[in-house]
N, C-alpha and C positions, 0 to 999 in steps of 0.2 A: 318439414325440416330435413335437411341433408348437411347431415356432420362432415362429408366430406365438401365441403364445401365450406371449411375454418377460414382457409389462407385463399378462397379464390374469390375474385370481385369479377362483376360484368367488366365487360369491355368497355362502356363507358355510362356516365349516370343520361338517366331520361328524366324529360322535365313530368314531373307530373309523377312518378315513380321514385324518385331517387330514395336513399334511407335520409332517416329525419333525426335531430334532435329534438328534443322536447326540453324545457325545464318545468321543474315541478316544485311545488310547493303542498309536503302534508303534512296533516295535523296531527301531534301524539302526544298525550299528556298534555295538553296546552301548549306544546309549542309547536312552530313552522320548522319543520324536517326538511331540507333544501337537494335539490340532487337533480336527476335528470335521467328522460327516457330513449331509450333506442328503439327506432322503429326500422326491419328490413326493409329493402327492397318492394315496392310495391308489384313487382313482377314474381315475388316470391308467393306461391298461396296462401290464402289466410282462411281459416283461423290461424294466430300465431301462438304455439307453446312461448311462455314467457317465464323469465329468468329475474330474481330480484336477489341482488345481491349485497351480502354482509359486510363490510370492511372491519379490517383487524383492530387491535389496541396500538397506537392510534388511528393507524390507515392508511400509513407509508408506503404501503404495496399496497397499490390503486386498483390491480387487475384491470385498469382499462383496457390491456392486451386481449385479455381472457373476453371481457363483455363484446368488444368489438367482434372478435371471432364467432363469440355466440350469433350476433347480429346480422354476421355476412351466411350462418348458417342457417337463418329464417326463424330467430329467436325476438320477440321484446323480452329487450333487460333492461330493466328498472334499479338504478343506482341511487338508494337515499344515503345522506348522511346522522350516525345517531345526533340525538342530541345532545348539543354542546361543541360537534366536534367538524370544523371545517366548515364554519357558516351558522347551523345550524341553531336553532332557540334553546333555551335551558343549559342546565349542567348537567353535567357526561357523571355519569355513575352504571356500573354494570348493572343496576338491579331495574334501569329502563331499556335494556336492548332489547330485550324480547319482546317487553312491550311495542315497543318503537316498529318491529318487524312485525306483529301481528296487526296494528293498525295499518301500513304498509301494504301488505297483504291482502288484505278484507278490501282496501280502495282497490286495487288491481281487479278482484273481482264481483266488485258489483258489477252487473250488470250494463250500466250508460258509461261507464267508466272501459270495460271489456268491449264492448260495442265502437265507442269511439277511438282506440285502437289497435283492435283488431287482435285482443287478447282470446287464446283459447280460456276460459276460465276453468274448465277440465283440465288444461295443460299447464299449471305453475308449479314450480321449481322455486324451491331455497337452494342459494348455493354462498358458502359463507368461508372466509378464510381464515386459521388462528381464533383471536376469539370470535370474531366473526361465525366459526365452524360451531364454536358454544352455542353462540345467537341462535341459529339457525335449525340447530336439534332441540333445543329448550322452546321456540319457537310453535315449531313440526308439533311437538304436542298438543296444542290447544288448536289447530289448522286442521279439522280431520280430511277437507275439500283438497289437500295438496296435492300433488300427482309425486311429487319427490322428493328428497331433500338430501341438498349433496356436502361433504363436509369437508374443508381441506387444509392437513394439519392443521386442526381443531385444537385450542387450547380448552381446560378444563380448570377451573379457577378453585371444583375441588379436589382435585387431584395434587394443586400447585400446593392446600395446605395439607392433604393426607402425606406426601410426599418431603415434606421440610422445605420445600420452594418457596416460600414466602417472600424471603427478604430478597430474592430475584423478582419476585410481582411489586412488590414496594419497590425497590428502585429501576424499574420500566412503568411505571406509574410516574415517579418522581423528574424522571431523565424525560423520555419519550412523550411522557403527556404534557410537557408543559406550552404545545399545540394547540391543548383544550381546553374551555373553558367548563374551574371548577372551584367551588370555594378553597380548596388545596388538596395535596397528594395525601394528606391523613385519612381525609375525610372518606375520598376515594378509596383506599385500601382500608378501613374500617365497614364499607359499603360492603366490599368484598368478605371481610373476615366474618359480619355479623350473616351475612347471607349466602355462606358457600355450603351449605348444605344442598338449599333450593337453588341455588347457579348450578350446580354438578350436572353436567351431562349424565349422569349414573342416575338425578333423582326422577323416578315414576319415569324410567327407559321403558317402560313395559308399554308407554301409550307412542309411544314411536312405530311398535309391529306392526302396525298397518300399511306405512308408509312406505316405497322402493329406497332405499338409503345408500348412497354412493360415500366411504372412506377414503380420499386418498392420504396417503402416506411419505411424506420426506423423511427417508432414512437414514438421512443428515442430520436431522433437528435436535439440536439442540433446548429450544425454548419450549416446544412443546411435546416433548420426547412421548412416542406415539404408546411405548409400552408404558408408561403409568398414567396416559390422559384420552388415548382414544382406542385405541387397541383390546380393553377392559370392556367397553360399550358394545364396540363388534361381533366379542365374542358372548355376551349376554344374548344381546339379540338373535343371534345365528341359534339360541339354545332353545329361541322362541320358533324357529323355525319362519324371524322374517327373513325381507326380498333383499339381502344384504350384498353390497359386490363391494370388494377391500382390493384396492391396488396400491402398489408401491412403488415410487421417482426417486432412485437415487440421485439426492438432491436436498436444498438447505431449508429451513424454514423458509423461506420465501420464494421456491423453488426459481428464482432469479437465473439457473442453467440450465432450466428445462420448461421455461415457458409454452414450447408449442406441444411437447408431449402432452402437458398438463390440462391445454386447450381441446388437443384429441380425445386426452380420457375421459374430459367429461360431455365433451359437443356429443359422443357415441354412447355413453351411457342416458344421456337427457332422450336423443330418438327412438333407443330400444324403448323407454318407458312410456314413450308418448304413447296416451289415449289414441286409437286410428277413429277416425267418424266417417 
């Protein structure tokens, strides 16, 4: 992998070489999770470190920007969507994401699954945005094989109710989800009310210190204002004395005016942490 190498493509594709899409269909909880793979450059070496990433509540910020860049940098990124939401089978309730991303996960690294394409299984990466950033750390805990896990303004669904945010998560549940298929917006934020203990980023943080953990930070945000939702988790860990690196994008929840910064911070954090073989 060479992070400097975000924004730069060969000079032209080769047959036989060029990057690939993939579509994919996995199974979590019973249902078909829909989405699609990125495969580099076949001039790029392989093993490939691979990247599977989280999309937010709802998913309105695609990061296709971001995945692509990982891909021009000699990454497979693995884009599912949860379920219920942009295709996918079942209802969207936060208490299946993690699930959804560890089954995810576990396919990337099996073995015939790594083999046919050209997954480092040493080398995978969560990298999640908003709640997505939740997914991904709640996730990382039961994963002890990950190589990393990067979070980016990461929402914390218990912090939204330690904090009196609630009736901001109910109505972007109500407004924004109505994208995804779900029995209704109650049900969804009762999902959250009755299980924001075990959603907290904050709950059993202590099985995170194994892992390299990348924070970024929009110090614009609004939605998921980093001192009372991610900001708390940084500093617990650091007390653990994990591999913790915290950077900060003056810039909005959806860092939407700092896309290519945000592509460099983490394309350079993913290579420092890669396994070398």
């Amino acid at each position: 992998m060479k992070s400097e190498n975000i924004f730069v493509e060969y000079e032209e594709d080769e047959v036989g070489s060029s990057p690939e899409v993939y579509e994919l269909n996995i199974v979590s909880g019973g249902c078909r999770l829909y989405g699609y793979l990125l495969a580099p450059d076949k001039r790029t070496q392989k093993p490939y470190p691979t990247v599977i990433m989280s999309h937010g509540f709802p998913g309105y910020t695609t990061n296709n920007d971001l995945e692509l860049a990982l891909m021009r940098a000699g990454c497979v990124v693995i884009h599912m969507n949860h379920r219920g939401a942009w295709g996918s089978e079942g209802n969207y309730l936060f208490t299946n994401l993690k699930d959804d991303l560890i089954a995810i996960t576990k396919w990337a690294h099996n073995r015939a699954i790594a083999d046919q394409y050209g997954i480092a299984p040493d080398n995978i990466f969560l990298v999640g945005h908003s709640m997505g950033g939740q997914s991904v750390l709640n996730a990382a805990k039961e994963l002890p094989f990950l190589r990393g896990v990067a979070a980016l303004a990461a929402y914390d669904i218990g912090a939204a109710f330690r904090y009196r945010m609630e009736k901001d998560l109910f109505l972007m549940i109500e407004t924004e989800g109505q994208c995804l298929k779900m029995n209704s917006a109650a049900e969804v934020y009762e999902n959250a009310l009755e299980h924001r203990d075990t959603l907290s980023i904050l709950n059993q943080y202590e099985r995170l210190a194994a892992h390299p953990i990348l924070f970024v930070e929009a110090s614009l945000d609004s939605v998921a204002p980093a001192d009372k939702m991610m900001r708390p988790l940084s500093e617990k860990l650091k007390e653990l004395s994990a591999s913790v690196t915290y950077k900060t994008i003056v810039s909005t929840h959806s860092f939407a005016g700092q896309r290519m910064k945000l592509a460099k911070t983490v394309a350079e954090w993913i290579e420092e942490n890669c396994k070398i073989f």
